[in-house]
Each structure stands twice: as C-alpha cells, then as structure tokens.
C-alpha positions as a Python dict, from the first residue, in 0.01 Angstrom:
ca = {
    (1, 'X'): (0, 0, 0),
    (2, 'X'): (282, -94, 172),
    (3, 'X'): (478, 137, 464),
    (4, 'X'): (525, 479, 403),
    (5, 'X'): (906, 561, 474),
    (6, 'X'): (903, 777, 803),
    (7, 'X'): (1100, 1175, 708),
    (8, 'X'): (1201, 1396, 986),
    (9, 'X'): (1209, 1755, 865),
    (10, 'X'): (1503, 1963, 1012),
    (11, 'X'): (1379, 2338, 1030),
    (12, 'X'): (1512, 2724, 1161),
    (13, 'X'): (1198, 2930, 1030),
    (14, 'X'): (845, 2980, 860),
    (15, 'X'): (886, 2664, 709),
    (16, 'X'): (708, 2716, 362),
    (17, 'X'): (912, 2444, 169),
    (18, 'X'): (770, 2212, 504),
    (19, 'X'): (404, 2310, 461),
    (20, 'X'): (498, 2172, 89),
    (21, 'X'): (609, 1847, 220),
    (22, 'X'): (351, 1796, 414),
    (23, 'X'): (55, 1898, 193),
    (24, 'X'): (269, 1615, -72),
    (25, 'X'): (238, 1346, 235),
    (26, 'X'): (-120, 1410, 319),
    (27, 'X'): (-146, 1275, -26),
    (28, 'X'): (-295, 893, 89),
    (29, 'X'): (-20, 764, -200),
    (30, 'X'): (246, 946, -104),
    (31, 'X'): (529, 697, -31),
    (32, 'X'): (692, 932, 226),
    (33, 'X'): (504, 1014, 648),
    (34, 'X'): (619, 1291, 846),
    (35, 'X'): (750, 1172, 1145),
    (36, 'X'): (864, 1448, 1321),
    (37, 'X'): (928, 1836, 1282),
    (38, 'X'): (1282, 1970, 1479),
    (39, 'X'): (1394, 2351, 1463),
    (40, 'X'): (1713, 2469, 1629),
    (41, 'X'): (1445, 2803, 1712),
    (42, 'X'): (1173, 2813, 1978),
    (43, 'X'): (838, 2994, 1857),
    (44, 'X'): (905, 2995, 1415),
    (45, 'X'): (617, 2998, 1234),
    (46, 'X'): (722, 2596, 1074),
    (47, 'X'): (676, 2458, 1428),
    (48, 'X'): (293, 2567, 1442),
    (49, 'X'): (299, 2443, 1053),
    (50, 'X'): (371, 2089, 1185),
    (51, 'X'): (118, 2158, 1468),
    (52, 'X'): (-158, 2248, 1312),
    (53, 'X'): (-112, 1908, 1064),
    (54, 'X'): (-48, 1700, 1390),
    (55, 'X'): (293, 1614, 1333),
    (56, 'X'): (538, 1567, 1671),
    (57, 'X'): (737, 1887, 1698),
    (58, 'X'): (1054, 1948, 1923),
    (59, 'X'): (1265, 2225, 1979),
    (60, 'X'): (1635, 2147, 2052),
    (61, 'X'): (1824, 2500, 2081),
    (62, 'X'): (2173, 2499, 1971),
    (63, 'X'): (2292, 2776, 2229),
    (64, 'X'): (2235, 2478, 2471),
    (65, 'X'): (2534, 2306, 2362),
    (66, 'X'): (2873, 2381, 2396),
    (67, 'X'): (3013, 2179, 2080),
    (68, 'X'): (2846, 2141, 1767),
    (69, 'X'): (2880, 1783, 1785),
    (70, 'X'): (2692, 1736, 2118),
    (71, 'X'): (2381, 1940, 1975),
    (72, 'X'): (2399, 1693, 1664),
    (73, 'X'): (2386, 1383, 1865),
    (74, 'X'): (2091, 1528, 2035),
    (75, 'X'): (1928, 1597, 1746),
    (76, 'X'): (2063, 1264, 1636),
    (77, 'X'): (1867, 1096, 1891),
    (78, 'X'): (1597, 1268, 1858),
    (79, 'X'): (1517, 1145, 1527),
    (80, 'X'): (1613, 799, 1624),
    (81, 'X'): (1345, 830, 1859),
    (82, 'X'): (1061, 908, 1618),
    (83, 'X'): (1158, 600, 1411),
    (84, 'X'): (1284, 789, 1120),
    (85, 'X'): (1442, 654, 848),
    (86, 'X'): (1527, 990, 570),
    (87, 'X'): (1583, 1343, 707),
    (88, 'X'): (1463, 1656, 468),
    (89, 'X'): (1636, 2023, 571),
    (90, 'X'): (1410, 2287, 489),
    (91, 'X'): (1547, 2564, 530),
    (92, 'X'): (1746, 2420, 864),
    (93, 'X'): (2049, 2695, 929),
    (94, 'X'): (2279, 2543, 1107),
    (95, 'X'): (2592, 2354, 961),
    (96, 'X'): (2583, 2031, 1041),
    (97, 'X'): (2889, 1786, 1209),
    (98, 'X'): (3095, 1552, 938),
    (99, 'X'): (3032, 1251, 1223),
    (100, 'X'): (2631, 1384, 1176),
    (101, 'X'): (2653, 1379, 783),
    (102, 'X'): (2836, 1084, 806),
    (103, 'X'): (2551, 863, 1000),
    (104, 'X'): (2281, 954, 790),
    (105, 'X'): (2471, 945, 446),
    (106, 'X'): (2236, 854, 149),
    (107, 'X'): (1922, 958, 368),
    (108, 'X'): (2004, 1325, 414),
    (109, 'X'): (1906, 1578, 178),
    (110, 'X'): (1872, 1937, 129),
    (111, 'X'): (1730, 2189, -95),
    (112, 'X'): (1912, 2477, -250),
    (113, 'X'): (1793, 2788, -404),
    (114, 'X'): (2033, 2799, -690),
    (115, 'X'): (2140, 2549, -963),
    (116, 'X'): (2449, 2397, -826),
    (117, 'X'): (2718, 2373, -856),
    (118, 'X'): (2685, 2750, -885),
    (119, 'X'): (2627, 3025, -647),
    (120, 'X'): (2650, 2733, -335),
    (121, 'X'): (2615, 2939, 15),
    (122, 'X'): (2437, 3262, 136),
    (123, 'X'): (2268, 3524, -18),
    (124, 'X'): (2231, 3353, -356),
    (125, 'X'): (1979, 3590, -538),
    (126, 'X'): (2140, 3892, -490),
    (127, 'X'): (2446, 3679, -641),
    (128, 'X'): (2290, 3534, -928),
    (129, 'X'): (2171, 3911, -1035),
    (130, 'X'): (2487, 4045, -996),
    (131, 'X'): (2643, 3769, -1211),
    (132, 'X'): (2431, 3848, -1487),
    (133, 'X'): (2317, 3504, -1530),
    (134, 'X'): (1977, 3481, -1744),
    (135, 'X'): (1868, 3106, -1560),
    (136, 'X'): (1889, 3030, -1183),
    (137, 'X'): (1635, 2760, -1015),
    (138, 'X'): (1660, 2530, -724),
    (139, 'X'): (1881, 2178, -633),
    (140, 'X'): (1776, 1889, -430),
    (141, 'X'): (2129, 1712, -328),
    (142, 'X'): (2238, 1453, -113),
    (143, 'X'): (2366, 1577, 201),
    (144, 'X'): (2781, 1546, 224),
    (145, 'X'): (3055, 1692, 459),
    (146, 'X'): (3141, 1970, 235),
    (147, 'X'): (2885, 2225, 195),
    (148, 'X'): (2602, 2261, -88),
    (149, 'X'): (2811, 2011, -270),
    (150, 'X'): (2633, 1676, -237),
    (151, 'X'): (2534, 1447, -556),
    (152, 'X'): (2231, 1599, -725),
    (153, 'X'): (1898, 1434, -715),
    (154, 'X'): (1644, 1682, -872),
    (155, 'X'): (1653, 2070, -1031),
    (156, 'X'): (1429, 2314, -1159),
    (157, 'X'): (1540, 2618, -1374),
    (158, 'X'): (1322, 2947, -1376),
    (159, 'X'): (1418, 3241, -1571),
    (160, 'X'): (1583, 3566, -1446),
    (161, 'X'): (1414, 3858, -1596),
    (162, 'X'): (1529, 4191, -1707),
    (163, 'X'): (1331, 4386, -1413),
    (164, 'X'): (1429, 4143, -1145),
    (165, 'X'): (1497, 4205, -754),
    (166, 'X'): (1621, 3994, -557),
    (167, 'X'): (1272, 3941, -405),
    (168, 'X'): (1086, 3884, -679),
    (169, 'X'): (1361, 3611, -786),
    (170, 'X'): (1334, 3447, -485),
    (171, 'X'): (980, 3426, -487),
    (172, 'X'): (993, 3287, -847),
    (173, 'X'): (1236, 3075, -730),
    (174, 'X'): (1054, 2947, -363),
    (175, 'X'): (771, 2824, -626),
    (176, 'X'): (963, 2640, -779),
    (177, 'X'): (1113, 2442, -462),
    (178, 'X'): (715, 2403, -346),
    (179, 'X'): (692, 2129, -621),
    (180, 'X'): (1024, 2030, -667),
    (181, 'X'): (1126, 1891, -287),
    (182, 'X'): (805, 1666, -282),
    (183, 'X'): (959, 1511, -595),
    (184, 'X'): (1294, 1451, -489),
    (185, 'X'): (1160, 1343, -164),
    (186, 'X'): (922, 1081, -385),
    (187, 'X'): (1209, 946, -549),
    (188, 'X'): (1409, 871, -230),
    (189, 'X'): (1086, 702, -64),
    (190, 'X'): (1039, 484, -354),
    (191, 'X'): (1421, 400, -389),
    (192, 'X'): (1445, 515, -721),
    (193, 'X'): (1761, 766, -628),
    (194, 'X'): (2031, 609, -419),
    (195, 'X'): (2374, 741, -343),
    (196, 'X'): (2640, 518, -451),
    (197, 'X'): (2973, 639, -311),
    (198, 'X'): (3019, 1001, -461),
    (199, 'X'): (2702, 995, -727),
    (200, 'X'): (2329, 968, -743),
    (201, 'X'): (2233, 624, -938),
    (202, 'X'): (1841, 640, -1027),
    (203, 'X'): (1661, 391, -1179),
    (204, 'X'): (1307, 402, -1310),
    (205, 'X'): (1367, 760, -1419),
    (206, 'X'): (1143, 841, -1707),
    (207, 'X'): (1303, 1138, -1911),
    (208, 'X'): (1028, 1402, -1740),
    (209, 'X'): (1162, 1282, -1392),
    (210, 'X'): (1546, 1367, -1490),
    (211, 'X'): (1787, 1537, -1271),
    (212, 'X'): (1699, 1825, -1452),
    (213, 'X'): (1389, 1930, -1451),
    (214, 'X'): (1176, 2203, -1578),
    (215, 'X'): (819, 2278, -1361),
    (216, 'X'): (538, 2150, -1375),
    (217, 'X'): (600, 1817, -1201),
    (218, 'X'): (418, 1506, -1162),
}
C-alpha cells in the first residue's frame, strides 16, 4: 500500500465529526493518517478524542494573539511541523486569514451542516425550519476566502419532517456528516477531487460517489 496522505484536523469542541475521521483512518486501507489534532480551546472533549486514539494534540489559543494573522501562522507552522499535507475543519470556529486560505488552497476543506449554497453561516437548523424547506443535509467544500462558499466536493440530503426541532434535525443531520466527511476526505487522499481554479474536477467518480449524494456510503 503505498503512503497514507498525512490530515491535520482543525477543532473548537467535542469533536464527533473527528472521532468519525479517525474511526475511517484506523481503517488499515484508508488512504488518509491523522497527523495531528489542533483546537483553538484548552480542555474540549475532541482533544481527549485524539488522545485516547494516540494522535499528537496541541492547543494554540487564539486570545494569545493579537492579529488573526499571527495566530494563523502559528497554527500554520504547527501543521508544517507534523508533516501534513491536507487539513480537515471539524467543527473548527474560528474564521480563518485569506493569506491562511490562500497557502493551503486545494488541501483545505470543511464540512457544513446545510446543502450549500443555502443557509451558509450560523445557526442553520433553526434556519432551514423556519424556511420551510422539506430537504436540508450536509456539504463537504473546498476551503476559499469567502465564507461557506468553496467548490463542492461531497453532499448528503436528509429529510425535514413535519414534527421537527431544531435538535432532532441536527442530529439527523450530524449522522449524516459521520459518513459523509470520511468520503470526501477519501476522495482527496486518493486524488480523485482536485480544485482547479474556482471548481472541483473529479475523476474516477462512479455515479454512487457523485457530488451529490444520498447515505449510505461506501
């Protein structure tokens, strides 16, 4: 098998869509290792996640830095450090610098608990309930400058039912992400998803592995 791509995992809190990602590397033919774990907050419940499956962990606090850029070349350096070569945000609530995005353009990605375009941003469920909408689901993107607006790699639609709260949404919706960021993730290892200037190119996409897709996934 040849070298699994090293993935540093960017992190603010229990970490649930990490403890996905790393049950999907413990896989032995996963093409995707994690590297490293970094949250911007001391003590979360994703830091012991990472611990507890022996993965490096560091904790670089952004109310140590007076600009935002000078906490992002930390972190910057910080994953240069651990040899990594894509970067997953789970769940990682900070906003990150353009020079930041920049730098690790086309290995930067980010999951999304709506299906963008729409509802990009905070408090999404309570959003997509108010809308009326009858779908929502979860994006994987490419990271870019502008926020929640990056080139698509991977969805998953789940339905919005009649008795729904925003909890229970979200919880349908958090299942969903479990499977779907180890996919997305899969296809970046394996170079089957690049970004090409503003858009996601794939090739060796069968029709089940589209950009849209609809659980389960293999």
């Amino acid at each position: 098998m040849t070298a699994r791509v090293r993935t540093g995992v960017l992190i603010s809190g229990r970490g649930s869509n990490l403890q996905a990602l790393i049950d999907a590397c413990a896989k032995a033919d996963f093409p995707a290792e994690i590297a490293c774990v970094i949250s911007n907050v001391a003590n979360v419940e994703g830091l012991a996640l990472a611990e507890r499956a022996g993965i490096a962990t560091h904790v670089i606090s952004h109310g140590g830095f007076r600009l935002r850029e000078e906490f992002d070349m930390e972190l910057d350096a910080t994953l240069a450090r651990a040899a990594v070569s894509l970067v997953c945000l789970a769940g990682f609530m900070r906003v990150l610098s353009d020079v930041f995005v920049e730098k690790w353009r086309g290995r930067l990605i980010n999951i999304h608990p709506s299906l963008l375009p729409g509802f990009k941003g905070l408090d999404v469920h309570g959003r997509v309930l108010a809308s009326g909408a009858r779908i929502s689901g979860c994006t994987v993107h490419f990271v870019v400058p502008e926020l929640d607006s990056g080139p698509i790699i991977a969805q998953a639609a789940v339905p919005v039912l009649a008795d729904d709260t925003e909890e229970s949404l979200s919880t349908r919706t958090l299942a969903a992400e479990h499977r779907l960021y180890p996919h997305a993730l899969k296809l970046l290892a394996e170079t089957r998803v690049k970004l090409d200037g503003e858009r996601a190119v794939f090739t060796n996409i069968s029709d089940a592995e589209g950009t849209l897709i609809n659980p389960p996934f293999d």
